[in-house]
C-alpha positions as CSV (number, residue, x, y, z in Angstrom):
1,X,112.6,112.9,91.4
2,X,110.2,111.3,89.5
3,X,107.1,109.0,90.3
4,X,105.1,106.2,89.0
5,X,101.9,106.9,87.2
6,X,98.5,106.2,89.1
7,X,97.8,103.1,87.2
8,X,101.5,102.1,87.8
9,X,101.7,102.9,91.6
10,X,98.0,101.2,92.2
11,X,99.6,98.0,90.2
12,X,102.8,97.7,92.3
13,X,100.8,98.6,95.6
14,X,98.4,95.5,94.7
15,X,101.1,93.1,93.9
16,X,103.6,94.2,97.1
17,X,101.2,96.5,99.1
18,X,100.8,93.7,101.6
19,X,104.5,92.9,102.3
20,X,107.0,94.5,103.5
21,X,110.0,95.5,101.8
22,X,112.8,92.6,101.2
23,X,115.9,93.1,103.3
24,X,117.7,93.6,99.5
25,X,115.6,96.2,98.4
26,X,115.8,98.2,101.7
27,X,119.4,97.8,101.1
28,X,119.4,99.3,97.4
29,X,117.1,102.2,99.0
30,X,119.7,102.8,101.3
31,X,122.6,102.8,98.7
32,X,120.4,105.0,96.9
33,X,120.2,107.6,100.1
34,X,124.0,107.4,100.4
35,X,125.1,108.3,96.8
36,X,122.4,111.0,96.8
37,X,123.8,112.2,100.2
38,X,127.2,112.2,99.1
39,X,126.2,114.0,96.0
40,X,126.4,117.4,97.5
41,X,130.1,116.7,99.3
42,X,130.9,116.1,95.1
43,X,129.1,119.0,93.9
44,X,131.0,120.8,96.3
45,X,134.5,119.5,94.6
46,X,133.7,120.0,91.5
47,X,132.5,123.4,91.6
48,X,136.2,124.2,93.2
49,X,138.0,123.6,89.7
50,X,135.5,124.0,86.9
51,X,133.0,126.9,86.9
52,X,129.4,126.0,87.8
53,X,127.5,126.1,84.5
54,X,130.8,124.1,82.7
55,X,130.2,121.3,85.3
56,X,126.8,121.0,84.4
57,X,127.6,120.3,80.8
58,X,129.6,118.5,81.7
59,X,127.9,116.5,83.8
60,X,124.9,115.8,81.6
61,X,127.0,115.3,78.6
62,X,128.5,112.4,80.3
63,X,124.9,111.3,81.2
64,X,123.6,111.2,78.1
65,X,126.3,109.8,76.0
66,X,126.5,105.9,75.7
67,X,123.3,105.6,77.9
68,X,121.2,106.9,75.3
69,X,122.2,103.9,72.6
70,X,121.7,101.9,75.5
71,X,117.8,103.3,77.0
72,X,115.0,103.2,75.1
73,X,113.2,106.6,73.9
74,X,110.3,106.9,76.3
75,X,107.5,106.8,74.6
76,X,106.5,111.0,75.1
77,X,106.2,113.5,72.5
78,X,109.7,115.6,72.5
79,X,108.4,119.0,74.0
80,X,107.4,116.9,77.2
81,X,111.5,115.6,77.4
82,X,112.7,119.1,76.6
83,X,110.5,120.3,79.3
84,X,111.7,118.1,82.0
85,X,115.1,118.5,81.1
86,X,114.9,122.3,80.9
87,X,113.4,122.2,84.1
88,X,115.5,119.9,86.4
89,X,118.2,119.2,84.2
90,X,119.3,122.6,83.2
91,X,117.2,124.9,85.8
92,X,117.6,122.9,89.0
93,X,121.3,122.0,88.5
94,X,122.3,125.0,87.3
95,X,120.8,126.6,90.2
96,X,122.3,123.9,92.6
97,X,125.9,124.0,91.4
98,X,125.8,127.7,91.3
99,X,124.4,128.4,94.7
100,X,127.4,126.2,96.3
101,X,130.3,128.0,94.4
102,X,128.9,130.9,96.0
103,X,128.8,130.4,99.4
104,X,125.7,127.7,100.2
105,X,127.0,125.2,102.3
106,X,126.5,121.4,100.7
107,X,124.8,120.1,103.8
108,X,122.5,123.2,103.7
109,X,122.0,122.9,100.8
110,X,121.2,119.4,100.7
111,X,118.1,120.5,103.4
112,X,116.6,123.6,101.8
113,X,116.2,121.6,98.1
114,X,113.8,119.7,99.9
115,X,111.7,122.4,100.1
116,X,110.9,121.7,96.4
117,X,107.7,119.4,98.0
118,X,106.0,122.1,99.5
119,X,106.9,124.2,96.0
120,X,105.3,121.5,94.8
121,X,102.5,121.1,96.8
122,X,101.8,125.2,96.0
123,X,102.0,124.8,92.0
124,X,100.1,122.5,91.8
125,X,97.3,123.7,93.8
126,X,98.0,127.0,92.0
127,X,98.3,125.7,88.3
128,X,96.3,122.3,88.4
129,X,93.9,122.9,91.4
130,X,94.6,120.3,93.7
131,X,92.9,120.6,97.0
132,X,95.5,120.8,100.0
133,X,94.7,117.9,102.3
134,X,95.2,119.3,105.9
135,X,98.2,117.5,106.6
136,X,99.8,119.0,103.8
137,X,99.3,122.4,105.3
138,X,100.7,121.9,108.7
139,X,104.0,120.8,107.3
140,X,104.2,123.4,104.5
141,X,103.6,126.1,107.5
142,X,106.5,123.8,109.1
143,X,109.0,124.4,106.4
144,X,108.3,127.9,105.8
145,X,109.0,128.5,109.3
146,X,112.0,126.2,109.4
147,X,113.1,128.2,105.8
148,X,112.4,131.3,107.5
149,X,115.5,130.7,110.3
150,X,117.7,129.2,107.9
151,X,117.4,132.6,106.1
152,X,117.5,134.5,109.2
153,X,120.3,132.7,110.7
154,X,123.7,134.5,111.2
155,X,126.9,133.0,111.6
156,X,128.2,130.3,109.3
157,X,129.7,130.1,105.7
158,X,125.9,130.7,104.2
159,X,125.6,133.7,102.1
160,X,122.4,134.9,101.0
161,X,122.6,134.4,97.3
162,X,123.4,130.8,98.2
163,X,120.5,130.7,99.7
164,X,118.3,132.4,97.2
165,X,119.8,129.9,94.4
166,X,118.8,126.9,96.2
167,X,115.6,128.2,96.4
168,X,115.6,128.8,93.2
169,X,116.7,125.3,92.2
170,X,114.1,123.8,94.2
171,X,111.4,125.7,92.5
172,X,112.9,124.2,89.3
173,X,112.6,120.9,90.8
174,X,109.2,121.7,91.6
175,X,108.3,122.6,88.0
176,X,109.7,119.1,86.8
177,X,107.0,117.8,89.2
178,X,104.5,119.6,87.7
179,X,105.4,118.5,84.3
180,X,105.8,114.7,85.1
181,X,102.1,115.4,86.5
182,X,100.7,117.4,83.6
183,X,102.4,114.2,81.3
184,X,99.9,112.1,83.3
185,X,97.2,113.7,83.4
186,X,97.8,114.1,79.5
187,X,97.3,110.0,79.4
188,X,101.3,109.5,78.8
189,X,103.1,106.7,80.8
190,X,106.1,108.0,82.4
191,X,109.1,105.9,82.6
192,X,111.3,107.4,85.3
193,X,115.0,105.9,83.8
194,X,114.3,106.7,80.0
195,X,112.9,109.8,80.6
196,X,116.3,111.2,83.0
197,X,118.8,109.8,80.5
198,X,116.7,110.9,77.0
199,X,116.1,114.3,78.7
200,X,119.9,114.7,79.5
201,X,120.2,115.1,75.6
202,X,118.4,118.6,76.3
203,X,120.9,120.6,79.2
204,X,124.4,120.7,77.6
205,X,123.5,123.4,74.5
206,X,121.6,125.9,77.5
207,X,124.7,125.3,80.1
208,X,127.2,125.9,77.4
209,X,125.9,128.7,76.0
210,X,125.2,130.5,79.5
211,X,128.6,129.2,80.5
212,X,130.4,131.0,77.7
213,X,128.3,134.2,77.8
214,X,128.6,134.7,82.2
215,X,132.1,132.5,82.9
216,X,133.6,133.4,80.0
217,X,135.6,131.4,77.5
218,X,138.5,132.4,79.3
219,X,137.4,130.5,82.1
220,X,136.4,127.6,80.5
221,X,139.7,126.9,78.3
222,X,141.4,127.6,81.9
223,X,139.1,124.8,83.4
224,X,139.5,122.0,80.4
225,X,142.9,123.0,80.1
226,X,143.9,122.4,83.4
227,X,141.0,119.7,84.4
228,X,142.5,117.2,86.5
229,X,141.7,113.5,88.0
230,X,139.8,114.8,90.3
231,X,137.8,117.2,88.6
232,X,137.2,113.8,85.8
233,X,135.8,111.6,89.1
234,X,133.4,114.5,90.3
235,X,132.0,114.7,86.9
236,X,131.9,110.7,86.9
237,X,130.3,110.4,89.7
238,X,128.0,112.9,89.2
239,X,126.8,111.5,85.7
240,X,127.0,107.6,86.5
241,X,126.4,107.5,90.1
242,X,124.0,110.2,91.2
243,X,122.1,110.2,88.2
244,X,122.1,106.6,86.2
245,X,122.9,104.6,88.7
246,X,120.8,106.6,91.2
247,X,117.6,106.9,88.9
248,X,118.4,103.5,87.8
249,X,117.8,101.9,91.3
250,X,115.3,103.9,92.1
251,X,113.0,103.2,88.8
252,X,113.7,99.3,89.9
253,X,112.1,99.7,93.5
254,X,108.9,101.8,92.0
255,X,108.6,99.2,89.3
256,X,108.5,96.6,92.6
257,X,106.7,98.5,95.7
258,X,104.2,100.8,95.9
259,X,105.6,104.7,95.8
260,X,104.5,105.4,99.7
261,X,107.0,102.4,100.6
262,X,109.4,104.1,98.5
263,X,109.3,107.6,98.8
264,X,109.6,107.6,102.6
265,X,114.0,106.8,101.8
266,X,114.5,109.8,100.2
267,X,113.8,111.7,103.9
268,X,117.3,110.4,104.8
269,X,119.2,111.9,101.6
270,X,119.8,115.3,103.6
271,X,120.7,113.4,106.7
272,X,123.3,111.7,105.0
273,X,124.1,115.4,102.6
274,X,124.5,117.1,106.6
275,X,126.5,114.2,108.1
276,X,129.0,113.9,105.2
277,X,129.2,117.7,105.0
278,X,130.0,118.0,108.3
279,X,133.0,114.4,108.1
280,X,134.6,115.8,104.7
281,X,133.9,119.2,104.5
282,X,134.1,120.3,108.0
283,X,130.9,122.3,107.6
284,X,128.8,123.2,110.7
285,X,126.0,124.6,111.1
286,X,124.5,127.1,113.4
287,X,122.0,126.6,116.3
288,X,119.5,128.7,113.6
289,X,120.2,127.0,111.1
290,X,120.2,123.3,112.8
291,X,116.8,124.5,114.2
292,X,115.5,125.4,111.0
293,X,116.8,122.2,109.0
294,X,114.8,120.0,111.7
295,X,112.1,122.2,111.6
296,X,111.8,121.3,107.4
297,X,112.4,117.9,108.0
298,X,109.7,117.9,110.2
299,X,107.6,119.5,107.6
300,X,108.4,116.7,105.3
301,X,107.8,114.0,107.4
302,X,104.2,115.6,108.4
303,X,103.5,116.6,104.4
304,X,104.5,112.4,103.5
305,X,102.7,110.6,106.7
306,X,100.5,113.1,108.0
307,X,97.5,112.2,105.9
308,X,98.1,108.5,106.3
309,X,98.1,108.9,110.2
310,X,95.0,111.1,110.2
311,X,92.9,108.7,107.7
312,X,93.8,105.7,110.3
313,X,93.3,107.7,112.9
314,X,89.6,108.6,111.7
315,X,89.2,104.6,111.0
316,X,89.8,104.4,114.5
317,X,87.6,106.7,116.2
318,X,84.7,105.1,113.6
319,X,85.8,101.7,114.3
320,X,85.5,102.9,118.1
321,X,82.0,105.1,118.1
322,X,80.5,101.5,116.2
């Protein structure tokens, strides 16, 4: 997911820092949550009938083409959209899609990708040097111990390489992170829209080609050959919903509010990914593995408010000793 730039956050936080949200644009957040959510359930169909790395072409193909006659070029020197896209376009999804063919449970799966914050908040102390705020650390110790029973857990449809691959994918995700902050910090303004549509121009070629060389064109003739209604609305929704739409919305409420108004939704998208999961997939998960989910989330929700609590906290106890 991308962010605002400083300048652009500290712009929208002084014109709507001191209000709160309008009803409609809690509303689009929460549309936002539920396609998100639901996002995984799809994933999960598609993968059924066409082979992971197929579906991703497929999906990004779709993404890019009309939106990029309709989206302006953002204004970044090409290696920094090939970057991006290599990283969550191709790397992340092809991760994603590939860990839920083989056995990761969409709701799970919807839960451990979040993890790519606290891959996140280790990159970029480890490649950029950012200081860990201690806040930070308490929920990254969090959601390594919530990971850590997820992994452990027994029982269930979870399969260890499903697991690994999500990890994986998150770690991708993490890397776009670190790219959208290096593009900052190289004096670029990022535009979150025109940046996920131009860089879906840069997935299809890598999917294809690793599609052909490990599914085999076998598989993929089988798959277009036979590629049903079904199949068509998974890919649909998975281009125009998830990703234009999805991006779309969520580029109109940075552009509006402050990004620690905003942000904060996106803690529901695995709620919803678990609940639907469990409504239209029938999934379930294991005492373990519910423990460890809550124990991420947890992890999260320390890592996003944690530092804002302890800074009024510390106001409080000045405030107090005056």
């Amino acid at each position: 997911m991308t962010h605002l730039s400083g300048r652009q956050a500290t712009v929208a936080g002084g014109r709507y820092g001191a209000s709160f949200m309008p009803l409609k644009d809690v509303l689009q957040a929460l549309a936002i949550v539920l396609i998100w959510g639901v996002n995984f359930v799809v994933i999960k169909y598609g993968v059924a009938d066409v082979p992971p790395l197929l579906l991703g072409a497929l999906r990004f193909m779709l993404a890019a083409f009309p939106a990029v006659l309709l989206v302006r070029r953002p204004s970044l020197p090409w290696g920094w959209v090939v970057a991006y896209g290599l990283c969550v376009g191709f790397g992340q999804f092809a991760f994603l899609f590939s860990a839920i063919k083989l056995g990761m449970p969409a709701g799970l799966a919807s839960v451990v990708l979040q993890s790519q914050a606290f891959f996140t908040l280790l990159l970029a102390g480890l490649l950029l040097h950012e200081r860990w705020q201690a806040a930070q650390i308490l929920g990254l110790l969090c959601a390594c111990a919530g990971l850590a029973l997820i992994g452990l857990a027994k029982g269930g449809s979870m399969t260890a390489i499903g697991f690994g691959l999500t990890l994986a994918a998150a770690v991708c995700w993490a890397s776009s992170n670190i790219i959208v902050r290096l593009m900052g910090k190289a004096g670029h303004t990022v535009q979150p829209l025109n940046l996920v549509v131009w860089s879906s121009l840069v997935p299809p070629l890598p999917y294809l080609a690793m599609s052909w060389w490990l599914e085999g064109p076998a598989r993929m003739e089988l798959a277009l050959r036979h590629f049903s209604l079904g199949s068509f609305l998974a890919v649909a929704y998975l281009a125009f919903m998830a990703t234009l739409l999805g991006y779309g919305m969520w580029s109109r409420l940075l552009s509006r509010h402050p990004a620690n108004k905003v942000a904060p939704f996106s803690l529901l998208v695995p709620v919803v990914g678990v609940l639907t999961s469990a409504l239209l997939l029938g999934e379930r998960l294991s005492l373990l593995q519910a423990a460890g989910s809550v124990m991420l989330l947890a992890g999260l929700v320390v890592n996003v408010f944690g530092g804002m609590v302890l800074a009024r906290w510390r106001r409080g106890t000045v405030a107090h000793g005056a």
